[in-house]
C-alpha positions in Angstrom: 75.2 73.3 99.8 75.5 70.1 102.1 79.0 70.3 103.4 80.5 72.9 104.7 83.4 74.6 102.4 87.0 73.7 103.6 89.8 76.2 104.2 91.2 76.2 100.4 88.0 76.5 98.9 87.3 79.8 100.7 90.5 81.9 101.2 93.6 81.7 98.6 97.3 81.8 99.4 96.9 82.3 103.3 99.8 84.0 104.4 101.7 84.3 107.9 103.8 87.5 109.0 106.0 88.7 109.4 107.2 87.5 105.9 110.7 89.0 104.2 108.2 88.8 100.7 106.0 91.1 102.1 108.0 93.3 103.5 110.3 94.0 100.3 106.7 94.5 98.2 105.4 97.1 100.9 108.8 98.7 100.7 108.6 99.0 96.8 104.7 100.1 97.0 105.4 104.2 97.0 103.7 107.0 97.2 101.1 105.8 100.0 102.9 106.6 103.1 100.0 108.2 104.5 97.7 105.2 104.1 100.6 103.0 104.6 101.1 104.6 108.4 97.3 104.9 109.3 96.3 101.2 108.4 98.8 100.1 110.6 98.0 102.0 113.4 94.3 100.3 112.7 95.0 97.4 111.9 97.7 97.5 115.1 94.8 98.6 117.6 92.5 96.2 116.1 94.2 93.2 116.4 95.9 94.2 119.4 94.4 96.8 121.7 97.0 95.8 124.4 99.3 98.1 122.6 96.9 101.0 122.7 96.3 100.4 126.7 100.3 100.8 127.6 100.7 103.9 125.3 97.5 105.4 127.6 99.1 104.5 130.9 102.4 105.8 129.9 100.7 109.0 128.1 97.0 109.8 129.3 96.3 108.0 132.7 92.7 108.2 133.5 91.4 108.4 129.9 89.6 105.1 129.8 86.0 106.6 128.3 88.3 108.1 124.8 90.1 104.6 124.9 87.0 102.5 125.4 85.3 104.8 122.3 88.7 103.9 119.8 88.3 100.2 120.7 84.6 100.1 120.4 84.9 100.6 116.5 83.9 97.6 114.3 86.9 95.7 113.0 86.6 96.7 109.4 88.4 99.5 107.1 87.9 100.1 103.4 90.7 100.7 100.7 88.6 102.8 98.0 90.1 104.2 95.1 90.4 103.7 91.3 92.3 101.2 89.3 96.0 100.6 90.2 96.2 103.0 93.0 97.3 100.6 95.4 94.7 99.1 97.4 95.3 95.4 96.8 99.0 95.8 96.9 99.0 97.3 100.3 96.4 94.9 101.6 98.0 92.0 101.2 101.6 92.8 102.4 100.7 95.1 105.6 100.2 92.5 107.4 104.2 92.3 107.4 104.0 95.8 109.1 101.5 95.1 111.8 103.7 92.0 112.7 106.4 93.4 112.9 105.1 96.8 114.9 103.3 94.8 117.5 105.5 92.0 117.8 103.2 89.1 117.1 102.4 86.9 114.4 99.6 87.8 111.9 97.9 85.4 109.6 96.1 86.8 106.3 93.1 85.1 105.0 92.5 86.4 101.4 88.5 85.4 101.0 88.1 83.7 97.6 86.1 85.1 94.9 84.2 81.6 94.4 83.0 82.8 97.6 80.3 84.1 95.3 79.3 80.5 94.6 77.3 79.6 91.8 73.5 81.2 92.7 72.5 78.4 94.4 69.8 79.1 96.8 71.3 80.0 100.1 74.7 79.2 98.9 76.6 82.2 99.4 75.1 82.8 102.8 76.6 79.4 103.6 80.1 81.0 102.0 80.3 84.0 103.8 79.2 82.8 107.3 81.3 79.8 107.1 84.2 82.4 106.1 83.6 84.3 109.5 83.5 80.9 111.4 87.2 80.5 110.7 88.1 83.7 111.0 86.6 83.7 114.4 88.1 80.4 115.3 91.4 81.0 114.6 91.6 84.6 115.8 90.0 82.8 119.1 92.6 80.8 119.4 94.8 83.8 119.2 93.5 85.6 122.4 94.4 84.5 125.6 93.8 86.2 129.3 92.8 89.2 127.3 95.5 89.4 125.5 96.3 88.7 121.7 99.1 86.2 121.3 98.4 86.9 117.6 96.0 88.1 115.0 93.7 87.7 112.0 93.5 89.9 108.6 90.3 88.8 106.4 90.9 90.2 103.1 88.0 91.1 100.9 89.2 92.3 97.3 86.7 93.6 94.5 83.8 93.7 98.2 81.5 95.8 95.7 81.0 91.7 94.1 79.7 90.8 97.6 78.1 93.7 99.3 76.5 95.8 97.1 73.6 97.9 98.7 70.5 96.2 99.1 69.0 99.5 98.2 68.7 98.5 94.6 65.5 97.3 93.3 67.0 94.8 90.4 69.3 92.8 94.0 68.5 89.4 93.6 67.5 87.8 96.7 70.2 85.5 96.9 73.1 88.5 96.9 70.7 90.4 99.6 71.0 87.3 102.0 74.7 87.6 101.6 75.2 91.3 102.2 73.0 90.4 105.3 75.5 87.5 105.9 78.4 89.8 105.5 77.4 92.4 108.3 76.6 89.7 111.0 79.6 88.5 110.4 81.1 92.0 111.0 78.9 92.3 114.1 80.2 88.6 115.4 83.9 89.6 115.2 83.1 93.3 116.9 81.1 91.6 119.8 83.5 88.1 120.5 86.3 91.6 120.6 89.3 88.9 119.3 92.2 89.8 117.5 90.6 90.4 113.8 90.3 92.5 110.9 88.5 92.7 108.3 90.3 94.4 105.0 88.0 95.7 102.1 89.1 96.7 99.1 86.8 98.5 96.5 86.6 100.7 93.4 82.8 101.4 93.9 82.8 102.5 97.5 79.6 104.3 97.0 78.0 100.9 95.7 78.5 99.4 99.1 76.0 99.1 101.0 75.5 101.8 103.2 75.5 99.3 106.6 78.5 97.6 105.3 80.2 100.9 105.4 78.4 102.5 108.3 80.5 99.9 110.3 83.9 100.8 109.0 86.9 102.1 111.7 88.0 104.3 108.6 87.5 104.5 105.2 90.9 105.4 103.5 90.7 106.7 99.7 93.6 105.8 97.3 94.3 108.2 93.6 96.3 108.4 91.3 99.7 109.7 91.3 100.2 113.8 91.2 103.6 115.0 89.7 105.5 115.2 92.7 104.6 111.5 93.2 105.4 110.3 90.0 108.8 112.3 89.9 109.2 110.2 93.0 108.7 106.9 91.2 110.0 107.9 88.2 113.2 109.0 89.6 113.8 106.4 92.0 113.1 103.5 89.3 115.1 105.6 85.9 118.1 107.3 87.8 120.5 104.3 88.0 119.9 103.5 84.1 121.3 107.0 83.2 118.0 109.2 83.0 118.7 112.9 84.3 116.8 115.3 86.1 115.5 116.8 83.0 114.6 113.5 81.1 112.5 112.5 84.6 110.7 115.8 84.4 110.1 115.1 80.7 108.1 111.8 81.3 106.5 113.2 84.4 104.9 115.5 82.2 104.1 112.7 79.2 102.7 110.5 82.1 100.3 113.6 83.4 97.0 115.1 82.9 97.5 116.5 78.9 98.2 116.6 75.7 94.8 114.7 74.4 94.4 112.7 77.8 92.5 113.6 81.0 93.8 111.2 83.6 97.5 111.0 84.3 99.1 107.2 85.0 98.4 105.0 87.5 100.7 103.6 90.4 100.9 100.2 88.4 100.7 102.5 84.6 104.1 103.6 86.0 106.1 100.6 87.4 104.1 97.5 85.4 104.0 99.2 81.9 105.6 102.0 81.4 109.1 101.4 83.3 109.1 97.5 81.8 108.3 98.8 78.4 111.2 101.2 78.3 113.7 98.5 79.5 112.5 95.9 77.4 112.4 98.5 74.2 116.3 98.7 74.5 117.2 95.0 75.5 119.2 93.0 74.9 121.1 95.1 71.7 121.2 98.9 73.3 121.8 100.7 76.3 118.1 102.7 77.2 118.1 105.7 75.7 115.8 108.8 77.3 114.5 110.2 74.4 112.9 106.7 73.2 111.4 106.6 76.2 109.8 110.1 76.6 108.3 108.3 72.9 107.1 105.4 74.2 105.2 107.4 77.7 103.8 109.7 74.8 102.8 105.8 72.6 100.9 104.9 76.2 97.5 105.5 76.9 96.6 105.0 80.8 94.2 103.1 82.8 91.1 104.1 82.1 89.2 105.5 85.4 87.1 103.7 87.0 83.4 104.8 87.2 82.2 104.7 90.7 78.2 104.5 90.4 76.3 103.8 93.0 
């Protein structure tokens, strides 16, 4: 490559928060509270340890060795879990939560998948570092008398396509030179210590390489829905249209482990097939009737799991 990739080429849709989009998609994105509350507390101290300093004064004067070991961590966390769990859905809209919880702006840069380029010899290195340039640059920028006025989310979705462990025998050279890219650019955010993140999201953690995830703050694992958490959905999405608590139970169970299947639905089975199909079954001549749609959960195959091989 002989020019260096512009802003549009490498990241897609960059976003700014906090963002009233974002914030109504996080609020609709159920059944992750856990992960929803621990990447923001990351994410939070990552981009803006200033936040973690007053809650030590207030809390835990003197304690400067525990807070220099939480800020030391590289600024990276993965989202790993199967198909429709979650991952990409909270990635790109928690940005409106950090915002909005430490009170400064927060820019996302979603990287590209042409970031992968075309093979070209040294062309993805090229992609990646020049990825990390920007990312630095604007996050530096962002930080001012040691303090972040500001900060940076890198988004990486479907990482396994960039940094797959160089372990393997059959890795091309090409996509070894880019995994090596990836963690120096890791290391060059950890060491400039600017307000950045770096978000990746994978359904193959354990084909990561292991460096790549040797360097993550935390490593948080998405699944799929149990019943309690699809009762939750269910309930909260079928209630107003006339379903009672007995109908709800009924497609909780259809939607479950059972009867012929051995996964239960997905997050995005649930409120992208099943819960439009239903609707759309009845529309525009009937009202939505419950047993119909106990019949079209039971029609419904789900999302076949991912298989995660390193």
């Amino acid at each position: 490559m002989n020019s260096k990739p512009s802003l549009d080429e490498l990241f897609d849709q960059r976003r700014v928060y906090p963002d009233i989009d974002a914030r109504t998609r996080l609020d609709r994105l159920i059944g992750v509270d856990d992960q929803k509350a621990r990447l923001s507390k990351i994410l939070g101290l990552l981009v803006h340890p200033a936040g973690l300093e007053t809650w030590a004064k207030r809390h835990h004067p003197g304690a400067e060795t525990a807070l220099d070991t939480v800020l030391r961590r590289p600024p990276l966390v993965i989202l790993s879990g199967d198909v429709g769990s979650g991952k990409t859905e909270l990635s790109e809209t928690i940005g409106d939560a950090v915002a909005r919880q430490e009170k400064i702006d927060i820019t996302l840069f979603p990287l590209s998948l042409a970031t992968r380029g075309k093979g070209q010899v040294g062309e993805m290195t090229q992609l990646l570092t020049t990825a990390f340039d920007y990312t630095l640059a604007e996050a530096t920028k962002l930080h001012a008398r040691g303090k972040s006025i500001g900060g940076v989310i890198l988004l990486v979705d479907e990482a396994d396509a960039l940094t797959q462990s160089r372990e393997s025998s059959q890795m091309h050279h090409e996509d070894r030179a880019g995994v090596n890219a990836f963690i120096r650019g890791i290391d060059r955010l950890a060491q400039a210590k600017v307000p950045a993140a770096v978000i990746m999201c994978t359904n193959r953690l354990n084909a990561l390489d292991p460096a790549v995830r040797r360097r993550a703050a935390d490593i948080l694992t998405f699944s799929r829905p149990d019943a309690p958490q699809r009762r939750y959905v269910l309930d909260n999405q079928l209630r107003a249209l006339g379903f009672s608590s007995a109908l709800i139970e009924a497609l909780v169970d259809a939607t479950g482990a059972g009867a012929g299947q051995s996964l239960g639905f997905t997050y995005s089975d649930l409120t992208q097939r099943l819960i439009p199909s239903i609707v759309l079954d009845a529309y525009p001549d009937r009202a939505v009737e419950g047993r119909r749609a106990i019949e079209i959960a039971h029609s419904m195959k789900p999302t076949p799991a991912f298989q995660d091989q390193g």
